[in-house]
Z-matrix of the N, CA and C atoms (Angstrom, degrees):
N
C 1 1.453
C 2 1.525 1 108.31
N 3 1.708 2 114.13 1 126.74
C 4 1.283 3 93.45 2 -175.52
C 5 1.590 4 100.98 3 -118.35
N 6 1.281 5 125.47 4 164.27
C 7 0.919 6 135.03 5 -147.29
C 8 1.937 7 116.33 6 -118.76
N 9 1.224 8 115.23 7 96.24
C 10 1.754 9 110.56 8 -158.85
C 11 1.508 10 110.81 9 -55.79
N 12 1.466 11 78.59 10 149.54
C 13 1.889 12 67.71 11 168.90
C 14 1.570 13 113.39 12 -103.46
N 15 1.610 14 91.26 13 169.16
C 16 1.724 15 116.25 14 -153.89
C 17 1.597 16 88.92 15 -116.29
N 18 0.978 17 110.34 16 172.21
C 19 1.882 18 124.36 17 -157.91
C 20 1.751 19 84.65 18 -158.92
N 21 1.549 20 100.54 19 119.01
C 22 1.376 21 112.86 20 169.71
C 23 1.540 22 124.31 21 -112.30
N 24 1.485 23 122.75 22 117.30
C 25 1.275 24 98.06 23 -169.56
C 26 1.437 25 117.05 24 -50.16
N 27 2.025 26 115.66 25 -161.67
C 28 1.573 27 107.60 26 -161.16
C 29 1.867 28 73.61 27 -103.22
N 30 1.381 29 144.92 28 -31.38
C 31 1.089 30 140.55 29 166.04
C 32 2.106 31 117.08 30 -44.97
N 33 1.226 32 88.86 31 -75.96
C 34 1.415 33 103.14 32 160.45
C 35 2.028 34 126.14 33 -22.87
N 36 1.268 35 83.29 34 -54.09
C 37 1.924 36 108.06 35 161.33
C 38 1.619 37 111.31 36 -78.68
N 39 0.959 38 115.89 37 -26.42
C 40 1.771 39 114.57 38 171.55
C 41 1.088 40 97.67 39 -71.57
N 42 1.893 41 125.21 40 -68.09
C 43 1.112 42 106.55 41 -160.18
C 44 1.793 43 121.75 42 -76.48
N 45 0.801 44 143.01 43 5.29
C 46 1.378 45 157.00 44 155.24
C 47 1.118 46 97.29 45 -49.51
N 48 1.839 47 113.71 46 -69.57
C 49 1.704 48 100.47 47 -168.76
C 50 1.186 49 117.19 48 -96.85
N 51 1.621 50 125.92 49 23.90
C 52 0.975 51 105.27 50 149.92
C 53 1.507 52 128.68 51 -114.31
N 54 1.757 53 104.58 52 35.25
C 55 1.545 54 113.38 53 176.08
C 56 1.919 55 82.83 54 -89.45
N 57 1.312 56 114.49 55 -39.71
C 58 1.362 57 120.51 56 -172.31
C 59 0.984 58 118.10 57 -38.85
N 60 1.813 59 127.36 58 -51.14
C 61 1.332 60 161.50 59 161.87
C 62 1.296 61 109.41 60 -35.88
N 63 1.375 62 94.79 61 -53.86
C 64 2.105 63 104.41 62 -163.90
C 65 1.311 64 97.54 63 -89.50
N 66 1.644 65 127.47 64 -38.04
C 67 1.447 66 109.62 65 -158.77
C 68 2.343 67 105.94 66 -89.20
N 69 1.563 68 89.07 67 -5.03
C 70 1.495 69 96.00 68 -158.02
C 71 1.699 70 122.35 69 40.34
N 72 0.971 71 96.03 70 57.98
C 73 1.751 72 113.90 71 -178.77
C 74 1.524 73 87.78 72 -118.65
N 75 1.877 74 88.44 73 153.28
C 76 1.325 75 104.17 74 174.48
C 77 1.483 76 130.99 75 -31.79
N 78 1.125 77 150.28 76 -170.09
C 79 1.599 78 144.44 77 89.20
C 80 1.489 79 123.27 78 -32.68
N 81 1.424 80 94.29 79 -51.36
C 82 1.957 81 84.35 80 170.40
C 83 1.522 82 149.97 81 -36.97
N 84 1.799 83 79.92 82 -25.01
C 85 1.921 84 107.26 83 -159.99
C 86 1.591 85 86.48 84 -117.20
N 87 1.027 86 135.78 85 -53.69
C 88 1.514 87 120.64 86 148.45
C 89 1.056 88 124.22 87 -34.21
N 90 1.506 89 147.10 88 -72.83
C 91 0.920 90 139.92 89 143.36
C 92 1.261 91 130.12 90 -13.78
N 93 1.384 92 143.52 91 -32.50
C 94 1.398 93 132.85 92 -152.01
C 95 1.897 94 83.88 93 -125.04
N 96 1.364 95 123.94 94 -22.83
C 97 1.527 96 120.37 95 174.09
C 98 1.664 97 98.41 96 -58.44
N 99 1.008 98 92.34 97 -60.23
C 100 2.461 99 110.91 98 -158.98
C 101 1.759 100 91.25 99 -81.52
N 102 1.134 101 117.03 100 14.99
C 103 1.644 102 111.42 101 -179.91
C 104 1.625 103 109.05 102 28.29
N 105 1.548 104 90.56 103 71.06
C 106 1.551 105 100.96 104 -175.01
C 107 1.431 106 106.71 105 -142.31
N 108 1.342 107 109.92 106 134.66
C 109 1.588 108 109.97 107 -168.86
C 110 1.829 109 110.82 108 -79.90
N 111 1.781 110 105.05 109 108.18
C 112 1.666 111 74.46 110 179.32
C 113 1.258 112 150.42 111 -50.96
N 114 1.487 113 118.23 112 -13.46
C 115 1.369 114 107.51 113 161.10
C 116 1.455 115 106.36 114 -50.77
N 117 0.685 116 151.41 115 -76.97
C 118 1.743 117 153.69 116 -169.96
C 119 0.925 118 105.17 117 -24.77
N 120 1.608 119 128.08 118 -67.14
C 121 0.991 120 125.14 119 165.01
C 122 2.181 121 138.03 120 -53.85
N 123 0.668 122 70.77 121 -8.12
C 124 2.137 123 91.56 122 165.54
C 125 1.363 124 98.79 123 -93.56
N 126 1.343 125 129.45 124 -57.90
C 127 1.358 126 132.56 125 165.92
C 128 1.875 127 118.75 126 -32.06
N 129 1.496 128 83.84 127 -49.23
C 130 1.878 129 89.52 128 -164.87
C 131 1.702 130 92.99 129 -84.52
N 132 1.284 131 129.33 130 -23.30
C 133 1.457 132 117.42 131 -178.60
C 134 1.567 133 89.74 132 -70.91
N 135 1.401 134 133.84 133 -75.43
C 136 1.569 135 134.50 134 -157.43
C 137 1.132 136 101.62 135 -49.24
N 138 1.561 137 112.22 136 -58.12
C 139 1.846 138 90.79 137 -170.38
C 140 1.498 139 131.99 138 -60.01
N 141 1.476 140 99.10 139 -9.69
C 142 1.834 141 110.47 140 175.81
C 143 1.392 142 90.99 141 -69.09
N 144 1.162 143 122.46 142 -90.69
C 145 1.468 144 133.60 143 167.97
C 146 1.382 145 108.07 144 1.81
N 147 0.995 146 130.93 145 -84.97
C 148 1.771 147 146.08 146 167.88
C 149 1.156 148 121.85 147 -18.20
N 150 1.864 149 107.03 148 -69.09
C 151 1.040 150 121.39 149 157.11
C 152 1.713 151 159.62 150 -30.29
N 153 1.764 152 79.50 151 -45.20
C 154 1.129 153 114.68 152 160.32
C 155 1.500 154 122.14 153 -144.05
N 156 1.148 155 124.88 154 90.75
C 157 1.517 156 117.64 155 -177.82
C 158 1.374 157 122.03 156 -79.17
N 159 1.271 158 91.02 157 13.86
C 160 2.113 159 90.40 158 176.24
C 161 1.784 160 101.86 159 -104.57
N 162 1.766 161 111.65 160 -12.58
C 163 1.368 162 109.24 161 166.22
C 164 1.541 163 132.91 162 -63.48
N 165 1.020 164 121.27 163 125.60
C 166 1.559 165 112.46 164 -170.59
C 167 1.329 166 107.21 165 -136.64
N 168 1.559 167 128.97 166 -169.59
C 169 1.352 168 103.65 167 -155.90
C 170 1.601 169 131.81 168 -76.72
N 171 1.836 170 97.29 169 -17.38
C 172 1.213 171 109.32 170 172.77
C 173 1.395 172 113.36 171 -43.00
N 174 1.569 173 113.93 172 -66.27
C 175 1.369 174 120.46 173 -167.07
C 176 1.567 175 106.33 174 -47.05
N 177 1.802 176 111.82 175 -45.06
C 178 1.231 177 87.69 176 -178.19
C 179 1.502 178 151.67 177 -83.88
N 180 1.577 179 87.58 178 10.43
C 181 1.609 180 124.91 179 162.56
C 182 1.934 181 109.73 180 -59.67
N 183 1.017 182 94.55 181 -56.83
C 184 1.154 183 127.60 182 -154.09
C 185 1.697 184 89.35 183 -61.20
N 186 1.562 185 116.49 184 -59.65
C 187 1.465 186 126.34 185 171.16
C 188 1.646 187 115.00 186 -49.82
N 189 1.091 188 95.91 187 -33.74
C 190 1.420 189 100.09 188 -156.61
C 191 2.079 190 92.14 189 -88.30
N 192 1.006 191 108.37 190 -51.60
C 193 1.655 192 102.63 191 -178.18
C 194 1.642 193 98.16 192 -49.26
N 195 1.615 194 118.67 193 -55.84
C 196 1.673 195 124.48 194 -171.03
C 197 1.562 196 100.39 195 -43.14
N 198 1.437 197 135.49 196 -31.98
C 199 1.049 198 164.73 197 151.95
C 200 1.850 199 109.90 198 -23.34
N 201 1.357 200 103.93 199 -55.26
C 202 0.911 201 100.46 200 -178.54
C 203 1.568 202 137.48 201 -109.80
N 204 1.797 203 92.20 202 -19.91
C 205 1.272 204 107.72 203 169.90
C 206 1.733 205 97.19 204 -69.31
N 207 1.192 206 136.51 205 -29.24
C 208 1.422 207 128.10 206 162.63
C 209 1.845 208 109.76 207 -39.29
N 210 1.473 209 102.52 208 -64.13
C 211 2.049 210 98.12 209 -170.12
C 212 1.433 211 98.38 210 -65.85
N 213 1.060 212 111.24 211 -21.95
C 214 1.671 213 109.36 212 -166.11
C 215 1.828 214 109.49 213 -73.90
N 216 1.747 215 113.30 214 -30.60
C 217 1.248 216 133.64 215 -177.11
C 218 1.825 217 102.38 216 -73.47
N 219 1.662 218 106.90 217 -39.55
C 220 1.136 219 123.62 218 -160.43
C 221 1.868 220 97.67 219 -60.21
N 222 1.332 221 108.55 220 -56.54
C 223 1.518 222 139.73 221 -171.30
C 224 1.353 223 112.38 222 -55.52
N 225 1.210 224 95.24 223 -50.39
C 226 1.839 225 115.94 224 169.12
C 227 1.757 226 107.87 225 -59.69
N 228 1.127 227 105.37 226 -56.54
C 229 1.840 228 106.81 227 -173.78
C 230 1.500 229 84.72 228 -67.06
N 231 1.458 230 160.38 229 -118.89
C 232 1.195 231 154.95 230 169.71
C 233 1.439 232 105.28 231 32.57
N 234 1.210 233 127.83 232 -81.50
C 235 1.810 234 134.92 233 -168.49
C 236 1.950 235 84.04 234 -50.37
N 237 1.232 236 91.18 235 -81.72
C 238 1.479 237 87.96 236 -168.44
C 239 1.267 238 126.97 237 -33.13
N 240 1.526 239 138.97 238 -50.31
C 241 1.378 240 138.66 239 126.66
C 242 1.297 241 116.45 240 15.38
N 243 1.459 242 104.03 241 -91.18
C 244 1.582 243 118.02 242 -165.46
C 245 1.929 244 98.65 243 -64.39
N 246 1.117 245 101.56 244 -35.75
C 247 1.704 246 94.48 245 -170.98
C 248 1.969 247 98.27 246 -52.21
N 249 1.766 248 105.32 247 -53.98
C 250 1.130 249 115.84 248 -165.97
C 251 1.689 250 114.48 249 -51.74
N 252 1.648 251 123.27 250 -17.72
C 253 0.977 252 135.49 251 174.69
C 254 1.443 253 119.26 252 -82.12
N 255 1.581 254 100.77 253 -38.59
C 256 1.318 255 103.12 254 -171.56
C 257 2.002 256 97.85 255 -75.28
N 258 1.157 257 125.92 256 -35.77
C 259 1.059 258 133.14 257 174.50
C 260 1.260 259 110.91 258 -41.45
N 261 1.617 260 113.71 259 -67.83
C 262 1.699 261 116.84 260 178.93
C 263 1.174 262 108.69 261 -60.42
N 264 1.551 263 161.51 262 -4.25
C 265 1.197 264 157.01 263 146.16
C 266 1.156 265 104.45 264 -71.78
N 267 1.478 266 159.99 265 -30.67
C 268 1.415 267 140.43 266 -136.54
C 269 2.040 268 67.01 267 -125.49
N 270 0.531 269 111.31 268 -51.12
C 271 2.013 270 103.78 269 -175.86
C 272 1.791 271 80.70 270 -57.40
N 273 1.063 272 144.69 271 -74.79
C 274 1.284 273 134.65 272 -138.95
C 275 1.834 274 95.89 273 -62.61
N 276 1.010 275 106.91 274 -47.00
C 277 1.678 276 112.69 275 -173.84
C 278 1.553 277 91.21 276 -69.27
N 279 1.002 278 149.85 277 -63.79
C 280 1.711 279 126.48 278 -172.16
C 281 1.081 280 111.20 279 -64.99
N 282 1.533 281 125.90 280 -10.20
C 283 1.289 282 103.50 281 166.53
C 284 1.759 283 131.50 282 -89.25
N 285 1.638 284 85.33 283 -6.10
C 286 1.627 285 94.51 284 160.65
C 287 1.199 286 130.20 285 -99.95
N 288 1.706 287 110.93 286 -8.27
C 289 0.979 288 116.09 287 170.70
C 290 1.885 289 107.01 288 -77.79
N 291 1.048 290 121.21 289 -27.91
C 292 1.610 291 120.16 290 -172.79
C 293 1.534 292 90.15 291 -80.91
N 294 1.332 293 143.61 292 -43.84
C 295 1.318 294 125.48 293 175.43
C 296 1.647 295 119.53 294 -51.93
N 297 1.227 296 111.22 295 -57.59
C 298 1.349 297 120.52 296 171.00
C 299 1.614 298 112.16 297 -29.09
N 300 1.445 299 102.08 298 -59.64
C 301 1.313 300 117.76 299 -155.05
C 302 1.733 301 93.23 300 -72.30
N 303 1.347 302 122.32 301 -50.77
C 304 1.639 303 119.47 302 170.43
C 305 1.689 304 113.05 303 -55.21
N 306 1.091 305 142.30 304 -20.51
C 307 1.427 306 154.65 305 -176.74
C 308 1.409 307 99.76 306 -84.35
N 309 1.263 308 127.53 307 -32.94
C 310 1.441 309 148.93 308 -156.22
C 311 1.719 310 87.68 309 -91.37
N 312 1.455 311 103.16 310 -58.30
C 313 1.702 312 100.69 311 -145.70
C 314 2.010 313 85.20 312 -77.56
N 315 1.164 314 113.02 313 -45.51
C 316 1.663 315 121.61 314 -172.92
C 317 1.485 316 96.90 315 -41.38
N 318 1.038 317 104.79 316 -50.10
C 319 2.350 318 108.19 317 -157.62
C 320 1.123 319 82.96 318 -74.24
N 321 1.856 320 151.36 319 -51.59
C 322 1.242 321 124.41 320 177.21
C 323 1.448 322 141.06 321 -64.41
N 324 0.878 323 98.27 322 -13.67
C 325 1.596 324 114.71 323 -167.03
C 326 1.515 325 88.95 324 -104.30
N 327 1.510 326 144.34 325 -10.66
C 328 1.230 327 123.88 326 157.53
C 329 1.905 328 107.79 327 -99.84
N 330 1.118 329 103.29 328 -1.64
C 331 1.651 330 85.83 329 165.39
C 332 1.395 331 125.19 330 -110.75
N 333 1.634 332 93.13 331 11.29
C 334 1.774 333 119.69 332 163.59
C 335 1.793 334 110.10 333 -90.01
N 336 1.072 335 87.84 334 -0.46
C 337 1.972 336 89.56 335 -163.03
C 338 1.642 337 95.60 336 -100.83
N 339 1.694 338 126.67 337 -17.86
C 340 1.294 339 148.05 338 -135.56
C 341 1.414 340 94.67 339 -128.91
């Protein structure tokens, strides 16, 4: 069985290692949470490092929260969405409910007039 590969953003890879950072837990247990092999993860710490050697752990705090206030922005536009839907239906239903209710009050008030 072979297994596809996955593409992590360079944020996405911050924040991974920097639960690593904060929680001081293995790679293993990192690894086996993000179904990520720790070698990979030793990989994705050095090559930040490498990459950039003026990055240190702040920054990769720093990536990794931007990281999340992103899903967190994502979740937010979504709620708001569905709220905005549920809104235009509950306006659409009072507005049939106030017709009803005028159709209601009209037919009595003409078989009160009778």
């Amino acid at each position: 069985m072979t297994r596809s590969r996955r593409v992590f953003s360079k944020e996405k890879k911050a924040m991974i290692l920097n639960e690593f950072f904060r929680n001081k837990c293995s790679m293993i247990e990192i690894g086996k949470k993000y179904d990520v092999d720790p070698v990979t993860l030793a990989r994705w710490k050095r090559n930040m490092s490498d990459k950039d050697p003026g990055m240190n752990h702040s920054q990769v705090k720093l990536l990794a929260e931007l990281q999340q206030e992103k899903e967190q922005n994502k979740l937010l536009r979504k709620l708001v969405a569905d709220l905005s839907i549920d809104k235009e239906i509950l306006n659409e239903a009072l507005d049939i409910y106030k017709k009803k209710s005028e159709e209601l009050t009209s037919k009595s008030q003409k078989k009160s007039k009778k």
